[in-house]
N, C-alpha and C positions, 0 to 999 in steps of 0.2 A: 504494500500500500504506500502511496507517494505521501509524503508529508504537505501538511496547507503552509502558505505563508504563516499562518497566525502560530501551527504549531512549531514552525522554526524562528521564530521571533521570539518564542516563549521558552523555547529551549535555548538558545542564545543567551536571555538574558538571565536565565534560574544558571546556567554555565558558568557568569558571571559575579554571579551573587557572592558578599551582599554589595559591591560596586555598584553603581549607576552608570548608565548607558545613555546617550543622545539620538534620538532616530534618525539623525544625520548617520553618525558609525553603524546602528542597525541595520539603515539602510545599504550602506558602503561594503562593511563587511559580510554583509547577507546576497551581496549584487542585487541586492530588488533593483526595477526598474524604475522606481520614484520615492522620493525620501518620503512622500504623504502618504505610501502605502506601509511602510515605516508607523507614521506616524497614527493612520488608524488602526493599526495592530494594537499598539503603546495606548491608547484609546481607549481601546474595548479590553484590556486586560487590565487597566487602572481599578482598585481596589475589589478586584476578585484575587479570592486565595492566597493574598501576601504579597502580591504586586501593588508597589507605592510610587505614584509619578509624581515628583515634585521639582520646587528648580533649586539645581545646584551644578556642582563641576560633572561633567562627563571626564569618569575613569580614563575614556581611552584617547580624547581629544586634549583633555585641558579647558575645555573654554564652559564656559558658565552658562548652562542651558534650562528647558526644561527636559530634564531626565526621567528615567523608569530605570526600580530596581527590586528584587524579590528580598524578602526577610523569608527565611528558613523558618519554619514552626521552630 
């Protein structure tokens, strides 16, 4: 079974944890074809299950974004 965008955006970013991520690099490192598809993954995963988007640095850029990151139970 192929993977959705959403479930490799999700697996990305629980990969990451607990870093925060910018859907700039989700997008980049993922090759999506548009950082707003990035950006509605980041979206629709915001506070389910221990996904928290909020603004701060992106781990893998530096620059002070709005990010998404998973807390571990």
């Amino acid at each position: 079974m192929m993977a959705t965008v959403q479930d490799m955006v999700r697996g990305f970013i629980e990969r990451l944890s607990p870093e925060s991520v910018c859907d700039d690099c989700i997008a980049e490192r993922l090759k999506l074809s548009a950082t707003s598809g990035a950006n509605k993954q980041t979206r629709e995963l915001a506070g389910m299950g221990g996904f928290e988007r909020t603004q701060n640095v992106c781990a893998l850029c530096g620059a002070p974004r709005k990010v998404i990151r998973y807390k571990r139970p």
